[in-house]
DSSP file (Angstrom, degrees, kcal/mol; ACC not computed):
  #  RESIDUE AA STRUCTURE BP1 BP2  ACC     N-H-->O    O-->H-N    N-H-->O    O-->H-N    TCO  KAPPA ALPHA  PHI   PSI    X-CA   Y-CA   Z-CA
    1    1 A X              0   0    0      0, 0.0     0, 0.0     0, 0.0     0, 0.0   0.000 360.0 360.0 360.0 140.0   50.4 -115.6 -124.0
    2    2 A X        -     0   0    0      1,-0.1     2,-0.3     3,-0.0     0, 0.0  -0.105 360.0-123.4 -59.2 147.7   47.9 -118.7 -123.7
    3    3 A X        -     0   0    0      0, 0.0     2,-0.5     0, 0.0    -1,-0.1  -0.717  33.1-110.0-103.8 164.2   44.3 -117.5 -123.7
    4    4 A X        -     0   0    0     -2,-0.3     0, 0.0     1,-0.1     0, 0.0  -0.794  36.7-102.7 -90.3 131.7   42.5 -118.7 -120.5
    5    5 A X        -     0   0    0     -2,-0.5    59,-0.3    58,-0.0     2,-0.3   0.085  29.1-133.4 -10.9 139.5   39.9 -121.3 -120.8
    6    6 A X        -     0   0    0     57,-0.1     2,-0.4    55,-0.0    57,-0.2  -0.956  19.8-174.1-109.6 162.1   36.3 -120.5 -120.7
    7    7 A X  B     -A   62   0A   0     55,-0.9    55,-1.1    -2,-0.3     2,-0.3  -0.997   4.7-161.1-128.1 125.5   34.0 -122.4 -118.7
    8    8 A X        +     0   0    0     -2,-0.4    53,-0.1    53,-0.2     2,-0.1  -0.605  20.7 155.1-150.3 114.0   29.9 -122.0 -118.6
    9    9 A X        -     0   0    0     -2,-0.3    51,-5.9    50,-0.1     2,-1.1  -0.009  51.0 -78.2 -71.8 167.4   28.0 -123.2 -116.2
   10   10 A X  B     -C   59   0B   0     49,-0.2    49,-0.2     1,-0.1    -1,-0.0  -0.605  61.5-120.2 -94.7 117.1   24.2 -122.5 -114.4
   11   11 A X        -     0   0    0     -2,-1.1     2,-0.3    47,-0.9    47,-0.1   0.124  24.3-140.0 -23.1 140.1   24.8 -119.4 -112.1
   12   12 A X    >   -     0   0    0      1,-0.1     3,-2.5    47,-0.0     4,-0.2  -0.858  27.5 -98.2-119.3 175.2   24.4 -119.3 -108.7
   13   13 A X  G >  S+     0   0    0      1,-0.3     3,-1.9    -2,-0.3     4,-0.3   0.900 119.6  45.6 -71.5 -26.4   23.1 -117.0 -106.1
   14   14 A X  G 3  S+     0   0    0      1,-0.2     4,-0.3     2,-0.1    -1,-0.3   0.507 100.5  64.2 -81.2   4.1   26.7 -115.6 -105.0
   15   15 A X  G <> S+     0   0    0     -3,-2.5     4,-4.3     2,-0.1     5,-0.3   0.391  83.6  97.1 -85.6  13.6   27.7 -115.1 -108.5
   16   16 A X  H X> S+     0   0    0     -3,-1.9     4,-3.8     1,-0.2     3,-0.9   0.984  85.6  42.3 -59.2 -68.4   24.6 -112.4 -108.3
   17   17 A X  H 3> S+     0   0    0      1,-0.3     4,-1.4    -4,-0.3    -1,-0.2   0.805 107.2  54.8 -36.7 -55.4   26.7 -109.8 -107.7
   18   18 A X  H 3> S+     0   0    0     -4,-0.3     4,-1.2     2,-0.2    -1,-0.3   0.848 110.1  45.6 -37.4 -52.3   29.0 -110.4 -109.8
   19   19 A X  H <X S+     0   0    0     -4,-4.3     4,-6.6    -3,-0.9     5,-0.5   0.941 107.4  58.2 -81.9 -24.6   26.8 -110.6 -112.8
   20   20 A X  H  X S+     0   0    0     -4,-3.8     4,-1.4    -5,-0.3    -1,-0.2   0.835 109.7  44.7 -55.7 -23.4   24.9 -107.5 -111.8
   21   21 A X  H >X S+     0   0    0     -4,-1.4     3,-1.4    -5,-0.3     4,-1.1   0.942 113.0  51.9-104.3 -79.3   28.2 -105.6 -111.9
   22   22 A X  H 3X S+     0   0    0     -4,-1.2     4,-2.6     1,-0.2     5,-0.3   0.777 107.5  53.0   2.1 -60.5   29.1 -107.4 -115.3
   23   23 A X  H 3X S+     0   0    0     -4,-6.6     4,-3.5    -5,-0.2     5,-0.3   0.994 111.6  47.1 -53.4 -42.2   25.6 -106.3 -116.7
   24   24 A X  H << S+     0   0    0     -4,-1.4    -2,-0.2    -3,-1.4    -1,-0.2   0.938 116.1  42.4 -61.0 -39.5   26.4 -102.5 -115.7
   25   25 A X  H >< S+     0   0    0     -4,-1.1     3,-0.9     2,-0.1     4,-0.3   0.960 117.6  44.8 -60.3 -47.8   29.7 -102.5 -117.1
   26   26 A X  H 3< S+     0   0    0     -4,-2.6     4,-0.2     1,-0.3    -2,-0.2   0.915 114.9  48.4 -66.2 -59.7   28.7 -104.5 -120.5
   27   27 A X  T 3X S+     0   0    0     -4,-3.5     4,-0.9    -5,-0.3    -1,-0.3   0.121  89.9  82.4 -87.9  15.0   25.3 -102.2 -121.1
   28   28 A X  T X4 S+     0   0    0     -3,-0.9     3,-2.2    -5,-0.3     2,-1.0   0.569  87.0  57.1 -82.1-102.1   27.0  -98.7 -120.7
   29   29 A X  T 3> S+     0   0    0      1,-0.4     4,-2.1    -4,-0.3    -2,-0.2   0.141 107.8  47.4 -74.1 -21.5   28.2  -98.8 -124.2
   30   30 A X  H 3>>S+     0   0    0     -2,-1.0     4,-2.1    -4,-0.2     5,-0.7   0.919 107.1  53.2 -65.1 -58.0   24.9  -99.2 -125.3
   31   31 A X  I <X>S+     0   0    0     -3,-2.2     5,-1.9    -4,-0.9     4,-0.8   0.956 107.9  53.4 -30.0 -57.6   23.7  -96.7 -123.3
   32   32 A X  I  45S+     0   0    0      1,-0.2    -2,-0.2     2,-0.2    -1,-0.2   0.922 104.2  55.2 -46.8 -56.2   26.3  -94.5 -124.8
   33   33 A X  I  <5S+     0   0    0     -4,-2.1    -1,-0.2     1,-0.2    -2,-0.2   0.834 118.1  33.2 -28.1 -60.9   25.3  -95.3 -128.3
   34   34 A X  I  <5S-     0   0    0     -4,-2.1    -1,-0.2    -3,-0.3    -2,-0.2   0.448 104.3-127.3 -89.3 -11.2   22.0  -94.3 -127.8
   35   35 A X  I  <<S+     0   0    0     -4,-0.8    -3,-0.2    -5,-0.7    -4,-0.1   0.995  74.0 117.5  49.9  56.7   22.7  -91.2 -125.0
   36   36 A X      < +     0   0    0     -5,-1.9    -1,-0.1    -6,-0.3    -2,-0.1  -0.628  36.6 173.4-136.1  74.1   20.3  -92.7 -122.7
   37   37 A X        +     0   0    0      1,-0.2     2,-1.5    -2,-0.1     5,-0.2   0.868  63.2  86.7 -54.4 -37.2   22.0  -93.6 -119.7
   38   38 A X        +     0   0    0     -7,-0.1     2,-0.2     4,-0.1    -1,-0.2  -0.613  57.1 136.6 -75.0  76.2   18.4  -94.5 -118.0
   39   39 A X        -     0   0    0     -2,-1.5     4,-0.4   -12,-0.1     5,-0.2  -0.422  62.3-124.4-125.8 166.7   18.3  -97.9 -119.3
   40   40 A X  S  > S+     0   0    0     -2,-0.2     4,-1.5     2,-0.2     3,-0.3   0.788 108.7  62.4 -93.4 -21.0   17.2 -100.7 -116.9
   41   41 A X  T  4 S+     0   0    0      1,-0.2   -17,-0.1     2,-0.2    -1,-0.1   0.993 116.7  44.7 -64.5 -38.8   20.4 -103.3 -117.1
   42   42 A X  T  4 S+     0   0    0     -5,-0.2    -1,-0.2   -15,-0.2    -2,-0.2   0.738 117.7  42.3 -81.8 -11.1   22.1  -99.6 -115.4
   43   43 A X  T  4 S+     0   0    0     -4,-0.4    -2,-0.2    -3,-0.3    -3,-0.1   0.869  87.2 114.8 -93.0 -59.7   19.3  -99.1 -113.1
   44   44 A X     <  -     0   0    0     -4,-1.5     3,-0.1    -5,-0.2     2,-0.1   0.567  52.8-149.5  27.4 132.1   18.8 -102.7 -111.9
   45   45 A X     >  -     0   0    0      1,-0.1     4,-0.8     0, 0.0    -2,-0.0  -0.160  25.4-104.9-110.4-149.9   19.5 -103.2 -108.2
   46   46 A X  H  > S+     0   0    0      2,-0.1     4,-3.0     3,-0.1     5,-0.2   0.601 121.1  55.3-101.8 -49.5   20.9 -106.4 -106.4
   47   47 A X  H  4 S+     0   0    0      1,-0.2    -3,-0.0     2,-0.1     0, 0.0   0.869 101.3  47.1 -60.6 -28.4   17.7 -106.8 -105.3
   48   48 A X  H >> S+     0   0    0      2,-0.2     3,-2.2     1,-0.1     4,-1.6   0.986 116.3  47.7 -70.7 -57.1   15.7 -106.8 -108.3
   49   49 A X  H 3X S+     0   0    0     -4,-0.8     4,-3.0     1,-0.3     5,-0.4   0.896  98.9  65.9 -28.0 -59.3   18.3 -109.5 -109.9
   50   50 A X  H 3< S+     0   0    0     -4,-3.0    -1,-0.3     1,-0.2    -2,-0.2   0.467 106.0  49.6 -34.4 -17.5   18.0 -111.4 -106.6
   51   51 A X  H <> S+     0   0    0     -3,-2.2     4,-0.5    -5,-0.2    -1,-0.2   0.707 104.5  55.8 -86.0 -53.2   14.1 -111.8 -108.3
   52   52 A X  H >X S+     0   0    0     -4,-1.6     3,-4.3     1,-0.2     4,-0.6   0.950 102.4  51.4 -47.5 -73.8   15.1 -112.8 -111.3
   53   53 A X  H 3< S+     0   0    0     -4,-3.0    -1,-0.2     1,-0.4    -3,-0.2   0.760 102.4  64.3 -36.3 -50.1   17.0 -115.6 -110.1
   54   54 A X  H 34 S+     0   0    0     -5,-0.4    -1,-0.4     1,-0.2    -2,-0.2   0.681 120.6  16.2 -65.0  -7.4   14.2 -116.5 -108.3
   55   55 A X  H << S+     0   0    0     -3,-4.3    -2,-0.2    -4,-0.5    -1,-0.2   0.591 119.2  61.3-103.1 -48.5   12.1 -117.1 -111.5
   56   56 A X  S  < S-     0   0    0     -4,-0.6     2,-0.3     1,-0.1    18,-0.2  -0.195  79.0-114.1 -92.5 172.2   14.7 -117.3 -114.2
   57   57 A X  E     -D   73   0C   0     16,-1.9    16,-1.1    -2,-0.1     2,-0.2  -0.540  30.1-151.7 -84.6 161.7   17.8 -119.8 -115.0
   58   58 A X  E     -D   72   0C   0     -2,-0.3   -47,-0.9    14,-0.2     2,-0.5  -0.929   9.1-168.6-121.2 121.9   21.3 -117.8 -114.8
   59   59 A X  B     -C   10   0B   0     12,-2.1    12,-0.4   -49,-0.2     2,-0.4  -0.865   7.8-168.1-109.7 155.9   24.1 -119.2 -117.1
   60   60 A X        -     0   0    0    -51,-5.9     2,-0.5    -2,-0.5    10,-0.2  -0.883  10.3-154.0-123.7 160.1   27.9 -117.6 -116.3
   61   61 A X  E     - B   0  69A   0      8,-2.6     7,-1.8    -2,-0.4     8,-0.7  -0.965  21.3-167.5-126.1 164.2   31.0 -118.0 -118.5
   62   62 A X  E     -AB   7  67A   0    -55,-1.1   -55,-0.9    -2,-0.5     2,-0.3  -0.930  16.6-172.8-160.0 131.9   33.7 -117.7 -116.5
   63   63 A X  E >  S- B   0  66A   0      3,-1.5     3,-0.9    -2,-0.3   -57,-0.1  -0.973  73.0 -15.4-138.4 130.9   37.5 -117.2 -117.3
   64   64 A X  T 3  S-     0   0    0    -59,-0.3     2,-0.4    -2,-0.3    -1,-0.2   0.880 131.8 -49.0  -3.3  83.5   40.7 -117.4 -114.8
   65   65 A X  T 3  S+     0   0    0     -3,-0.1     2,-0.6     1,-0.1    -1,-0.2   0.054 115.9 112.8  78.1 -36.9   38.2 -117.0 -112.0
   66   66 A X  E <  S-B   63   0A   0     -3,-0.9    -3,-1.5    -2,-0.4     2,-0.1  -0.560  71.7-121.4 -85.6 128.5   36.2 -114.1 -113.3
   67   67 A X  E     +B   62   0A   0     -2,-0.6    -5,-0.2    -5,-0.2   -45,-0.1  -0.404  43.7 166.6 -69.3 121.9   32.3 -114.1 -114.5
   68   68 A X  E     +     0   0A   0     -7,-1.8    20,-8.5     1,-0.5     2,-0.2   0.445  60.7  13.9-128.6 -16.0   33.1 -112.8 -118.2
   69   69 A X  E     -B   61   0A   0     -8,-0.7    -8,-2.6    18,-0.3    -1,-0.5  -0.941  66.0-174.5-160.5 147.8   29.7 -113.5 -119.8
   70   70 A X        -     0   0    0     -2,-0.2    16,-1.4   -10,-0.2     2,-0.4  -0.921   6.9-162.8-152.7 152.4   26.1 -114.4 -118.4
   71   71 A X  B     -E   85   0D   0    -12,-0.4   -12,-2.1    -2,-0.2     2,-0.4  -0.942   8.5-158.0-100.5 132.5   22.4 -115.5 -120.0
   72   72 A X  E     +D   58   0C   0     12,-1.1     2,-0.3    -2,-0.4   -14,-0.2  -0.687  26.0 151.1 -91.2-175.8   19.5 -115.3 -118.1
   73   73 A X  E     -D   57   0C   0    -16,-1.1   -16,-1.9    -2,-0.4     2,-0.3  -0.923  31.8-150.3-176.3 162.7   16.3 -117.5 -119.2
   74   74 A X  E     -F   81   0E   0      7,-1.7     7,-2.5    -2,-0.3     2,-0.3  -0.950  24.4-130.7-142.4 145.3   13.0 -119.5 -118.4
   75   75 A X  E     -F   80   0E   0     -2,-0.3     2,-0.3     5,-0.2     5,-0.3  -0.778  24.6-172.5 -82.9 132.9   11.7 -122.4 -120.2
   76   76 A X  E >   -F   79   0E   0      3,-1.9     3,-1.0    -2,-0.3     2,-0.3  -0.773  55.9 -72.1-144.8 105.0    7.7 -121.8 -121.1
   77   77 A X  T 3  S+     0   0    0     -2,-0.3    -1,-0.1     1,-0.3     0, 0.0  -0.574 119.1   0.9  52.7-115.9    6.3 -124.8 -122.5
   78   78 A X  T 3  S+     0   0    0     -2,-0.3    -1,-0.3    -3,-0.1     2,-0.2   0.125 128.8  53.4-137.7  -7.4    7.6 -125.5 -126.0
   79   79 A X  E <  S-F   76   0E   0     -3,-1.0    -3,-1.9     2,-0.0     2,-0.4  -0.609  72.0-130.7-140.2-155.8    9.9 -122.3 -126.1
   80   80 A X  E     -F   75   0E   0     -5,-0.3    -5,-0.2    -2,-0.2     2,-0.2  -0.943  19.8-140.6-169.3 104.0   12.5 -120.8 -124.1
   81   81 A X  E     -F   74   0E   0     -7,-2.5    -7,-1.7    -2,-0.4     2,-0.6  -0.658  26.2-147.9 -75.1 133.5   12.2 -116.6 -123.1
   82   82 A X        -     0   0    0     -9,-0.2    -9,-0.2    -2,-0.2     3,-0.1  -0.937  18.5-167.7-130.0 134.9   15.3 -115.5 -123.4
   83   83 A X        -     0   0    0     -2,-0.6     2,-0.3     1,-0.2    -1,-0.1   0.508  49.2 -21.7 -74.4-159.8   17.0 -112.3 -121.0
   84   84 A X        -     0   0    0    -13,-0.1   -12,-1.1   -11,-0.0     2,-0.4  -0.500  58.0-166.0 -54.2 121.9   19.7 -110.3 -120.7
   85   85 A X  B     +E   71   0D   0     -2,-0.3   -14,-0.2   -14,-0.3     2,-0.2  -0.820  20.3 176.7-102.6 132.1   23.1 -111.7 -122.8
   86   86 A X        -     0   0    0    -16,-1.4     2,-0.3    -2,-0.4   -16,-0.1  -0.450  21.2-165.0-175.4 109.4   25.9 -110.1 -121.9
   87   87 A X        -     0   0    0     -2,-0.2   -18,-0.3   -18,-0.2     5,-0.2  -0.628  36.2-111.5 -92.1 140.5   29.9 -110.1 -122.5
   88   88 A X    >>  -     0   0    0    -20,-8.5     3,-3.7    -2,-0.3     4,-0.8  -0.102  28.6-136.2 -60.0 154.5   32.3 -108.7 -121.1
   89   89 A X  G >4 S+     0   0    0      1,-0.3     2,-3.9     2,-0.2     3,-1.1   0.496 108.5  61.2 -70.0 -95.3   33.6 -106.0 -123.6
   90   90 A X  G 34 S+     0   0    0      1,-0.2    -1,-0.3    -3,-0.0    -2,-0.1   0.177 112.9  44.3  29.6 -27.3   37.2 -106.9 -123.0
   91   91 A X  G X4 S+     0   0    0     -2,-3.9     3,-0.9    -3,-3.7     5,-0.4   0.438  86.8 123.7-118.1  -3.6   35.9 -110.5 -124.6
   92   92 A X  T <<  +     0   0    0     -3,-1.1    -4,-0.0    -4,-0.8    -3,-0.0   0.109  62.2  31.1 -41.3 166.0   33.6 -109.8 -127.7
   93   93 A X  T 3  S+     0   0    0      2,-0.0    -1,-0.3     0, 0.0    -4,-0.0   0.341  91.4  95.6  75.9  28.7   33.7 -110.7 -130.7
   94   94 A X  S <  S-     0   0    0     -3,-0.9    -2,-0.1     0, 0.0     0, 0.0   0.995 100.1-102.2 -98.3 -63.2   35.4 -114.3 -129.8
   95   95 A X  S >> S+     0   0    0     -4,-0.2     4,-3.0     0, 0.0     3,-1.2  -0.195  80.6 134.8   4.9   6.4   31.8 -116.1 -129.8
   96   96 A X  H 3>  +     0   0    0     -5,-0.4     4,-0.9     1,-0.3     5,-0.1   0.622  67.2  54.9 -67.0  -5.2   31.3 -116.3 -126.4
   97   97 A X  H 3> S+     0   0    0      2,-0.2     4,-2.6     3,-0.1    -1,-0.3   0.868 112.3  49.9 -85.4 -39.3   27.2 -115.0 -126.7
   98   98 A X  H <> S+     0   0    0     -3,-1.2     4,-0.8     1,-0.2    -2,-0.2   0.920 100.8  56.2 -75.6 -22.8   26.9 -117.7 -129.1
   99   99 A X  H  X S+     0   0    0     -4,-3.0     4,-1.1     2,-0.2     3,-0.3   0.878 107.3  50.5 -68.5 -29.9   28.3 -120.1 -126.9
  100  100 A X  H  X S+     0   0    0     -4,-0.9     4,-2.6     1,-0.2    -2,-0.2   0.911 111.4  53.9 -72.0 -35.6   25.4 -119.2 -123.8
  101  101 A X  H  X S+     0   0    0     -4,-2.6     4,-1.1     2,-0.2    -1,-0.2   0.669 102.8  47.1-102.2  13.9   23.0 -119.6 -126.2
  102  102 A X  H  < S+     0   0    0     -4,-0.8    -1,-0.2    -3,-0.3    -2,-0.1   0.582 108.6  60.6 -88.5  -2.4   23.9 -122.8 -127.3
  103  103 A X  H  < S+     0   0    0     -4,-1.1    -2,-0.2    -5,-0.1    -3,-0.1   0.882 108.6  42.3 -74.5 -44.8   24.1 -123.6 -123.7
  104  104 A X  H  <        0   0    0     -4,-2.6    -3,-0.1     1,-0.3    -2,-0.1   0.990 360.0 360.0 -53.0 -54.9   20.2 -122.7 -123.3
  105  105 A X     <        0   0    0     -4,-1.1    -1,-0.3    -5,-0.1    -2,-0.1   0.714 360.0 360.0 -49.7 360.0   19.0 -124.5 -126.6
């Protein structure tokens, strides 16, 4: 079977959801690792994202139709803050974190 394109592009506000449910899935297994579920990417609400965005960049990757990968970011002056990275597990270890952050640089 064909692997699907990826494509990534700058988020928007109706992919919020989407990535917020993406974050929760990606950042249990860290959680797990450590046995801390009470992390903040799992507490995080809609609303609080819905803040970022207002502040930050969003980048998405996105593969037949589904948000698979996202960056956040902000440019400040000469450097570049960079947020929550996050693949879906189902898509690790192809490169797809390095490819969002050669989309910020």
């Amino acid at each position: 079977m064909e692997k699907e394109k990826v494509s990534i592009s700058i988020a928007g506000i109706a992919d919020l959801k989407d990535i917020l449910h993406l974050q929760k899935q990606a950042f249990i297994t860290e959680a797990e690792s450590h046995g801390n579920y009470d992390i903040e990417p799992l507490r995080q609400t809609y609303e609080s994202i819905l803040s970022d965005f207002n502040s930050c960049l969003f980048l998405k990757a996105v593969s037949g139709g589904k948000i698979i990968g996202s960056v956040k970011y902000k440019a400040l002056d000469d450097r570049v803050w960079i947020g929550k990275l996050m693949v879906d597990t189902g898509y690790r270890g192809q490169g797809l974190g390095r490819r969002l952050l050669a989309e910020v640089e």
